[in-house]
Biopython code that builds the backbone (N, CA, C, O; Angstrom):
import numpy as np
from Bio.PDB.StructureBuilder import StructureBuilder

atoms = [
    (1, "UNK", "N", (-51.991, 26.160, 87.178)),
    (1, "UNK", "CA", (-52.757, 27.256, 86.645)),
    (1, "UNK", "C", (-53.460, 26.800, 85.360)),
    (1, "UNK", "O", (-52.973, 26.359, 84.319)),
    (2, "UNK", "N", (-54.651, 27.010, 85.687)),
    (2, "UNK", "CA", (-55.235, 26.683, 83.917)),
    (2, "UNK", "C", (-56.187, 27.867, 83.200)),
    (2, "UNK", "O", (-57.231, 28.251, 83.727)),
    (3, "UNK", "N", (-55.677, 28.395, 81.914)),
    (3, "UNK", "CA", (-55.969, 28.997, 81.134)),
    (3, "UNK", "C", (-57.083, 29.111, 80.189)),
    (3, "UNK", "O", (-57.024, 28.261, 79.299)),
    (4, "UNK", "N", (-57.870, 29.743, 80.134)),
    (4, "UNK", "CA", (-59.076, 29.454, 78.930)),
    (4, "UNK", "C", (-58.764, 30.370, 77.586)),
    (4, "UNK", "O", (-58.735, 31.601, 77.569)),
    (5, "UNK", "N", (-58.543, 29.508, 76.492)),
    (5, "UNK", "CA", (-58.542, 30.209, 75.112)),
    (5, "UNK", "C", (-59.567, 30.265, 73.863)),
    (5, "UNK", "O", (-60.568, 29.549, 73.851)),
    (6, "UNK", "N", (-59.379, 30.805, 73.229)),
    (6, "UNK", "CA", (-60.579, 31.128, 72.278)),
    (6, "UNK", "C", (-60.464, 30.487, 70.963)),
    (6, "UNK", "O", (-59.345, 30.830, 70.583)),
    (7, "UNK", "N", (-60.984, 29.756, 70.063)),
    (7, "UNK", "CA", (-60.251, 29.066, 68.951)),
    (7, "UNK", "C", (-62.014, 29.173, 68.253)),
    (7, "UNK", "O", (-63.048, 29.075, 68.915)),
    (8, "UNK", "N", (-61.929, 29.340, 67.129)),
    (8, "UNK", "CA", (-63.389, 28.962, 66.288)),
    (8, "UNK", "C", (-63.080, 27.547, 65.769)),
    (8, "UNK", "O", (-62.026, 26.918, 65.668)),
    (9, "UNK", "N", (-64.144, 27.310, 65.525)),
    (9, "UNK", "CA", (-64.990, 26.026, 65.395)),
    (9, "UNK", "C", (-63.770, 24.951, 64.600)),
    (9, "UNK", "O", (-63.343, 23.832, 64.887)),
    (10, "UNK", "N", (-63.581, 25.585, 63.868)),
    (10, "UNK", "CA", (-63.078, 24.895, 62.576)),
    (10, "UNK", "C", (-61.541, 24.412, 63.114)),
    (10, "UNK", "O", (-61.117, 23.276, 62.904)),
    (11, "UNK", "N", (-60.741, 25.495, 63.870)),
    (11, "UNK", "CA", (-59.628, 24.640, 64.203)),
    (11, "UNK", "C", (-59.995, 24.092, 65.822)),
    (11, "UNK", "O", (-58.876, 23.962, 66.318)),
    (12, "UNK", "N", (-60.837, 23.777, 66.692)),
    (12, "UNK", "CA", (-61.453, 22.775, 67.592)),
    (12, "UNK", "C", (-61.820, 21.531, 66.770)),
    (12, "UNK", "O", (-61.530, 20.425, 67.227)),
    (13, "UNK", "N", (-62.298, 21.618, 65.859)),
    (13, "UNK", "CA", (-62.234, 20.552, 64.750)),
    (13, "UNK", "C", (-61.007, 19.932, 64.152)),
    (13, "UNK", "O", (-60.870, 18.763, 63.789)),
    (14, "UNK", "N", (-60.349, 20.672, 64.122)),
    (14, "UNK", "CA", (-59.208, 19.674, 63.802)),
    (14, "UNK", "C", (-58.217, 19.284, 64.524)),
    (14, "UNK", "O", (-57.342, 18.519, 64.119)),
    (15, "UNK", "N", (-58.308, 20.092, 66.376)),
    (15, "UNK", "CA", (-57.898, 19.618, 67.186)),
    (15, "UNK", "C", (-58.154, 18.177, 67.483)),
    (15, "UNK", "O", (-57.384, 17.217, 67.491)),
    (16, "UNK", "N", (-59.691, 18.292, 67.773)),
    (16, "UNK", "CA", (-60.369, 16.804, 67.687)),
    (16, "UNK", "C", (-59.648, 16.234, 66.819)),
    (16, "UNK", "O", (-59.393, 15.160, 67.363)),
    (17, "UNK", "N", (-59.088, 16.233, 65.714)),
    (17, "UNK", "CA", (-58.917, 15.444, 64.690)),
    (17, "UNK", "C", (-57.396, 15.138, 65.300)),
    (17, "UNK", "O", (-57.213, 14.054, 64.746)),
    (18, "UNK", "N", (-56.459, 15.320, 65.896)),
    (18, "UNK", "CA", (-54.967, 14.971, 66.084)),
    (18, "UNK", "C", (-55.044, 14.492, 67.053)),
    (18, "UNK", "O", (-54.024, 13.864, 67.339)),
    (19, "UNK", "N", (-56.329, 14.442, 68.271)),
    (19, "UNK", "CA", (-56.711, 13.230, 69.467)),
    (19, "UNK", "C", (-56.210, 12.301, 68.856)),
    (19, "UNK", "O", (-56.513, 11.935, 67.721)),
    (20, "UNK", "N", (-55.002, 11.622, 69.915)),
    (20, "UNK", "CA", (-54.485, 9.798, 69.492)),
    (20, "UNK", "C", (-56.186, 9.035, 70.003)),
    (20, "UNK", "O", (-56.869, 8.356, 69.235)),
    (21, "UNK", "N", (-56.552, 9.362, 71.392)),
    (21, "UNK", "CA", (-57.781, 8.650, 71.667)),
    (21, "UNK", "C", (-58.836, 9.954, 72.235)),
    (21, "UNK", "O", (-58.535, 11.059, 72.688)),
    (22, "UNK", "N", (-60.113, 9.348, 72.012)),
    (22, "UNK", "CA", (-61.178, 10.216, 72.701)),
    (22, "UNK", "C", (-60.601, 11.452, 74.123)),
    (22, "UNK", "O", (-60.794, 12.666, 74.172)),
    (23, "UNK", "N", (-59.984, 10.692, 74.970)),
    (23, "UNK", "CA", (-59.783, 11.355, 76.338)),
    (23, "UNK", "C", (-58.733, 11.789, 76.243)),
    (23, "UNK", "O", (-58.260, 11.882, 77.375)),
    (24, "UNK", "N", (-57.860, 12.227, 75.292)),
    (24, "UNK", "CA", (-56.864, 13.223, 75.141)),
    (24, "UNK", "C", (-57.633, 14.570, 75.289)),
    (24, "UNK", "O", (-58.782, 14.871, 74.967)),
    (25, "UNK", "N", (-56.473, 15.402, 75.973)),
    (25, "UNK", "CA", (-57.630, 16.455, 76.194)),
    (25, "UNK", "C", (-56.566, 17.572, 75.439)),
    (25, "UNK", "O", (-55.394, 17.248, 75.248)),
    (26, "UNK", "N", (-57.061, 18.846, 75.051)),
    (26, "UNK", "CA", (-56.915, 19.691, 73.970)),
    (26, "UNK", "C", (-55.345, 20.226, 74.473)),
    (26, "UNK", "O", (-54.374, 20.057, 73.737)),
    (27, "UNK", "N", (-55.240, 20.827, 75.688)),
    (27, "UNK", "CA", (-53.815, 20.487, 76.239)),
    (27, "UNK", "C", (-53.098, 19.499, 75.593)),
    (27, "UNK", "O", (-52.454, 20.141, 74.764)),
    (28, "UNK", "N", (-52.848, 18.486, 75.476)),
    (28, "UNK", "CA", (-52.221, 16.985, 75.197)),
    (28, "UNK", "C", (-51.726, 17.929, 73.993)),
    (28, "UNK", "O", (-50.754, 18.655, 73.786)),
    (29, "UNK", "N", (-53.005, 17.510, 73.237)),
    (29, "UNK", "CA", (-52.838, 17.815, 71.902)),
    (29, "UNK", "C", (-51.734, 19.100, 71.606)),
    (29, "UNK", "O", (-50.618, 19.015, 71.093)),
    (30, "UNK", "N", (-52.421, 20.277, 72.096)),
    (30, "UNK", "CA", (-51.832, 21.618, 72.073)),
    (30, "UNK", "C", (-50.093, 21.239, 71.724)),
    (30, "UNK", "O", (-49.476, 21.157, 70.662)),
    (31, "UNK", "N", (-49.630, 21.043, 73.362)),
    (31, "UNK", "CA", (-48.309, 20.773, 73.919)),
    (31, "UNK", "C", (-47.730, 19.729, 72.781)),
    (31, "UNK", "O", (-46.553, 19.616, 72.439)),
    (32, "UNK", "N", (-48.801, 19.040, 72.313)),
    (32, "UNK", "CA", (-47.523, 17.610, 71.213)),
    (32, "UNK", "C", (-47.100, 19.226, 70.150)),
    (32, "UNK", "O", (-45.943, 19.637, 70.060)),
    (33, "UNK", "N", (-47.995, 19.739, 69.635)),
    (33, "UNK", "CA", (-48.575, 20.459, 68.205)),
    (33, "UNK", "C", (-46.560, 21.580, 68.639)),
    (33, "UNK", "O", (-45.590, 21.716, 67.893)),
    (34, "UNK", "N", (-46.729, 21.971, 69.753)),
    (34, "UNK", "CA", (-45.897, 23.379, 70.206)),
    (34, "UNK", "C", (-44.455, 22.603, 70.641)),
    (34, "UNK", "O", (-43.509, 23.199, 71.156)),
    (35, "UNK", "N", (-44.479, 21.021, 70.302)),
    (35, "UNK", "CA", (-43.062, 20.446, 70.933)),
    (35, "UNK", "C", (-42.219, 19.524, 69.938)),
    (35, "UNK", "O", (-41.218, 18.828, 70.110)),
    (36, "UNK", "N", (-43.369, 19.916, 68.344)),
    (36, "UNK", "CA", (-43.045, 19.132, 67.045)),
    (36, "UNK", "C", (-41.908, 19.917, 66.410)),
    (36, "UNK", "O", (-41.532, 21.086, 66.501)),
    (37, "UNK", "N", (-41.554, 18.996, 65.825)),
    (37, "UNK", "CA", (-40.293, 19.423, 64.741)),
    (37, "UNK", "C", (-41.508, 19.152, 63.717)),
    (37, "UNK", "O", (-42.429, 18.335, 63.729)),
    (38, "UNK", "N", (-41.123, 20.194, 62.810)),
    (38, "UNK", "CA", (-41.600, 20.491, 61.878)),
    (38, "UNK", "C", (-41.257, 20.490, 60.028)),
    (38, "UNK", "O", (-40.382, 21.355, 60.047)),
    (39, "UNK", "N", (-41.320, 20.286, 59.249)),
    (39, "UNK", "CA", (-40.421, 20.443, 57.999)),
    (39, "UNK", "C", (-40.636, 21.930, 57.745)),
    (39, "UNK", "O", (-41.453, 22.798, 58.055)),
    (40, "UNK", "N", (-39.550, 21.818, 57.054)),
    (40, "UNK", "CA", (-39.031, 23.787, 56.424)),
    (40, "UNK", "C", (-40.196, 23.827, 55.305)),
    (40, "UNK", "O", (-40.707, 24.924, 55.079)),
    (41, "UNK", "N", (-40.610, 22.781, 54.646)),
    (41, "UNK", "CA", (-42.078, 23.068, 53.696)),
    (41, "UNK", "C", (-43.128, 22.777, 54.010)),
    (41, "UNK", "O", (-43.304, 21.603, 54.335)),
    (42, "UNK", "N", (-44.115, 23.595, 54.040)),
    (42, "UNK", "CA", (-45.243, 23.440, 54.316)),
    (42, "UNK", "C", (-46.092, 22.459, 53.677)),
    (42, "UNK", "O", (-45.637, 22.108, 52.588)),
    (43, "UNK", "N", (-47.386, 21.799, 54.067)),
    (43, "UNK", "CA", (-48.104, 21.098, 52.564)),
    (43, "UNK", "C", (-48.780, 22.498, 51.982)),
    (43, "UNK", "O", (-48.896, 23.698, 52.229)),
    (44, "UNK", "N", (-49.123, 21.519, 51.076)),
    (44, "UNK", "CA", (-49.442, 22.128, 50.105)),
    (44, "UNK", "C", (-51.220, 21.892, 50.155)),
    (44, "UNK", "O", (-51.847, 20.974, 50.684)),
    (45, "UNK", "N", (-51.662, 22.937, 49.491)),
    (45, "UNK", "CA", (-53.453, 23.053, 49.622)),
    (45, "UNK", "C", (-53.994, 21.308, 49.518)),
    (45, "UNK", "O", (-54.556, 20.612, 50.363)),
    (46, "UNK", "N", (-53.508, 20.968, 47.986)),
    (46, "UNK", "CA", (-53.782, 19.587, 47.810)),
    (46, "UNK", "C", (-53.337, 18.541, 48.819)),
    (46, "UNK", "O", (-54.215, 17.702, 49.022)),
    (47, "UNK", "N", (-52.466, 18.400, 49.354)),
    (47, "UNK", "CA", (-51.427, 17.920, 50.560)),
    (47, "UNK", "C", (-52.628, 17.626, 52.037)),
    (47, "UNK", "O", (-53.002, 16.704, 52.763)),
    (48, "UNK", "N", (-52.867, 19.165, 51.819)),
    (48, "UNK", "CA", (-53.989, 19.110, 53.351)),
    (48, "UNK", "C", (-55.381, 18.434, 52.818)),
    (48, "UNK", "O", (-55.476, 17.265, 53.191)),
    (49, "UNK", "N", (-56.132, 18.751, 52.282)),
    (49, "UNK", "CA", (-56.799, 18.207, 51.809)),
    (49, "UNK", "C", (-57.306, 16.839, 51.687)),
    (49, "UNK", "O", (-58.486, 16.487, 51.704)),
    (50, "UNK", "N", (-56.052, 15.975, 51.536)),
    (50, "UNK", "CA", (-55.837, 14.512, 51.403)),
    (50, "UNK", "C", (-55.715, 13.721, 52.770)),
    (50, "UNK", "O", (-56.171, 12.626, 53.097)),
    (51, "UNK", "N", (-55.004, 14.575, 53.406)),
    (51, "UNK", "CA", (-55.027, 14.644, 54.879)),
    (51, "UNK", "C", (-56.137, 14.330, 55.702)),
    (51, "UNK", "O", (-56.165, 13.295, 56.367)),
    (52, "UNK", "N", (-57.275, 15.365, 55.695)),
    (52, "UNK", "CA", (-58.503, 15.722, 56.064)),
    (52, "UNK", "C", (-59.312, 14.638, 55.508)),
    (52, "UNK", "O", (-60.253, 14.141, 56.126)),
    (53, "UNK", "N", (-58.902, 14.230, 54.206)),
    (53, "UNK", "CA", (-60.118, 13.056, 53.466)),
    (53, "UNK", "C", (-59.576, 11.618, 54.516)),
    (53, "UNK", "O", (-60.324, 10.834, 55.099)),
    (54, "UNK", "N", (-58.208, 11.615, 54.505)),
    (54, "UNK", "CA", (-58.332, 10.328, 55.234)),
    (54, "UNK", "C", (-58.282, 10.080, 57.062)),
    (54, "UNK", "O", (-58.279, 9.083, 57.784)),
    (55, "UNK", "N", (-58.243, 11.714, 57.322)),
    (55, "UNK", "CA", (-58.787, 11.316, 58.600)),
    (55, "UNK", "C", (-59.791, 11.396, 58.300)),
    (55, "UNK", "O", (-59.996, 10.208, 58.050)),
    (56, "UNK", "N", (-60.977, 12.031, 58.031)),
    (56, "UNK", "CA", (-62.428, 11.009, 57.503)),
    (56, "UNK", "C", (-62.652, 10.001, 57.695)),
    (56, "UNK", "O", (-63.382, 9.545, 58.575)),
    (57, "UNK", "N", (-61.857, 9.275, 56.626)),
    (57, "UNK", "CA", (-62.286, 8.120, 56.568)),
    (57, "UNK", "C", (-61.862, 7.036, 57.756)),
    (57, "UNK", "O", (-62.338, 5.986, 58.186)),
    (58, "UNK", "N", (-60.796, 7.801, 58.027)),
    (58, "UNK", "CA", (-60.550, 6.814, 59.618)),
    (58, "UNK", "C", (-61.653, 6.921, 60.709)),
    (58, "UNK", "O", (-62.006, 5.953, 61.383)),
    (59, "UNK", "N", (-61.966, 7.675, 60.782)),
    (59, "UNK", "CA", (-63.216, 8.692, 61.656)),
    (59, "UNK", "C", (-64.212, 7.852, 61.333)),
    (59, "UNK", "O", (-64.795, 7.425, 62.329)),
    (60, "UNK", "N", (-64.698, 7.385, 60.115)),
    (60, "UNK", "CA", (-65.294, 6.307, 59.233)),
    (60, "UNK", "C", (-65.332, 5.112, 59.474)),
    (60, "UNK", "O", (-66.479, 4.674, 59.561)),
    (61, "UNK", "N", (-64.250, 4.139, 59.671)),
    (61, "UNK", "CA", (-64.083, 3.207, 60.196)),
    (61, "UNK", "C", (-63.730, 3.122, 58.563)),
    (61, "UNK", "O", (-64.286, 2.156, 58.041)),
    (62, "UNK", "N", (-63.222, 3.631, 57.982)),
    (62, "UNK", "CA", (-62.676, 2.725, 56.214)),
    (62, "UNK", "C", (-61.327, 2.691, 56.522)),
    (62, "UNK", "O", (-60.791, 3.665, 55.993)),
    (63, "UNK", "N", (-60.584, 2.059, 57.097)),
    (63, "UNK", "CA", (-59.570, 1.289, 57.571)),
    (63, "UNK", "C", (-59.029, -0.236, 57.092)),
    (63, "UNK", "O", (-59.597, -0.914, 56.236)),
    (64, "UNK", "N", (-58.319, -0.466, 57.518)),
    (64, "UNK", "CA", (-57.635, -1.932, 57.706)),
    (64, "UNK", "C", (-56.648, -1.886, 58.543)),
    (64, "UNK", "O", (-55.749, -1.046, 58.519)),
    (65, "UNK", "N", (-56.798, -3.040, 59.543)),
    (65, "UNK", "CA", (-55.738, -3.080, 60.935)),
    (65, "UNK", "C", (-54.357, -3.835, 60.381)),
    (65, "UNK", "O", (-54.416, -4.628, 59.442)),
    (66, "UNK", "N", (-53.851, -3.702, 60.656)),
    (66, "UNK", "CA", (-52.453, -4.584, 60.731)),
    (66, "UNK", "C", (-52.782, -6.271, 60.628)),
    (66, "UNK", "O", (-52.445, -7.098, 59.781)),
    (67, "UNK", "N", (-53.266, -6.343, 61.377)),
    (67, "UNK", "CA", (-53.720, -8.397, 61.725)),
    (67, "UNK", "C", (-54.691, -8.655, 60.033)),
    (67, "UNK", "O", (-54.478, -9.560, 59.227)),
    (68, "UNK", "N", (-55.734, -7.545, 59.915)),
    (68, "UNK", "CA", (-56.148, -7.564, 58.753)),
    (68, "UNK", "C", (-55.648, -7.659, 57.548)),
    (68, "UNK", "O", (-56.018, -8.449, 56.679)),
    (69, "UNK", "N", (-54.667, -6.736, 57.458)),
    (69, "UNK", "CA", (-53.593, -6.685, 55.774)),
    (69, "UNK", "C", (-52.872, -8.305, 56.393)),
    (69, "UNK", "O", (-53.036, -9.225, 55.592)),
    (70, "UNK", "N", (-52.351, -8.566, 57.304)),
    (70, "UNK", "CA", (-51.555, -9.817, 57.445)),
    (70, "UNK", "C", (-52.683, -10.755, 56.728)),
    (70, "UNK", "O", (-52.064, -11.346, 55.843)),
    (71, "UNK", "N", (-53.721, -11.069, 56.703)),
    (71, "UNK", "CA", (-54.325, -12.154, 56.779)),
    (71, "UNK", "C", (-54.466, -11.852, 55.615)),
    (71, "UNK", "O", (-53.567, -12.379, 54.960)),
    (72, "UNK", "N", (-55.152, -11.253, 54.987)),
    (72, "UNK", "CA", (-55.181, -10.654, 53.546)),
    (72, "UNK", "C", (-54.423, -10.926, 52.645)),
    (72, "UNK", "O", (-54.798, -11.388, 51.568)),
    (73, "UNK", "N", (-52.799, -10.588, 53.063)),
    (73, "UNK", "CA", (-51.824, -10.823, 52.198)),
    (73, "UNK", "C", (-50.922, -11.992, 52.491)),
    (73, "UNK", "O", (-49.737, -12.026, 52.157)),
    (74, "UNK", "N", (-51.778, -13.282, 53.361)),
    (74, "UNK", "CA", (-50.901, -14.450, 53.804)),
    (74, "UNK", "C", (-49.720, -14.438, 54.584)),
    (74, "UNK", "O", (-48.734, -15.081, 54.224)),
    (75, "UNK", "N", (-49.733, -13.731, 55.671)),
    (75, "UNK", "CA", (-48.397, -13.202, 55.902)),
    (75, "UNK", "C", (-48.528, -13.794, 57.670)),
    (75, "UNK", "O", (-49.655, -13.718, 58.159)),
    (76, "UNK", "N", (-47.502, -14.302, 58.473)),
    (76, "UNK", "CA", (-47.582, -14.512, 59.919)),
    (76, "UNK", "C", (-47.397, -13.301, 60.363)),
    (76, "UNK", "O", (-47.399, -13.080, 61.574)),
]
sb = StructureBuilder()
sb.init_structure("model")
sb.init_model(0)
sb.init_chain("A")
sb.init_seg("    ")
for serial, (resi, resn, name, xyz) in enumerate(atoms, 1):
    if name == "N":
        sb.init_residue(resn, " ", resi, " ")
    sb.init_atom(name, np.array(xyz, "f"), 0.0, 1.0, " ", f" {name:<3s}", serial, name[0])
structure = sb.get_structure()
């Protein structure tokens, strides 16, 4: 059975934003979001915020991979 729901813009936007890859589909997402353990504190305004800036910047490509920091910091 599949369901159609209603969400404005802004949290479809940040659905997009918890996609591990492109072809995760909003289901995926949904079901991880409704099967999380959660902490007893919420973030905080500043908390989210920081959040949002660096998925940005991942979204961005302002990153560094793993093989990258290795080589960087001389490391096998």
């Amino acid at each position: 059975m599949v369901t159609t729901i209603q969400v404005d813009e802004r949290t479809k936007n940040l659905l997009e934003r918890l996609k591990i890859h492109n072809r995760e589909s909003f289901n995926e997402v949904i079901k991880k979001l409704a099967t999380a353990k959660f902490d007893s504190e919420p973030l905080s305004e500043e908390e989210i915020k920081d959040v949002e800036k660096s998925l940005d910047e991942i979204k961005a490509g302002k990153y560094y991979t793993h093989e990258q920091v290795k080589k960087k910091l001389n490391l096998k």
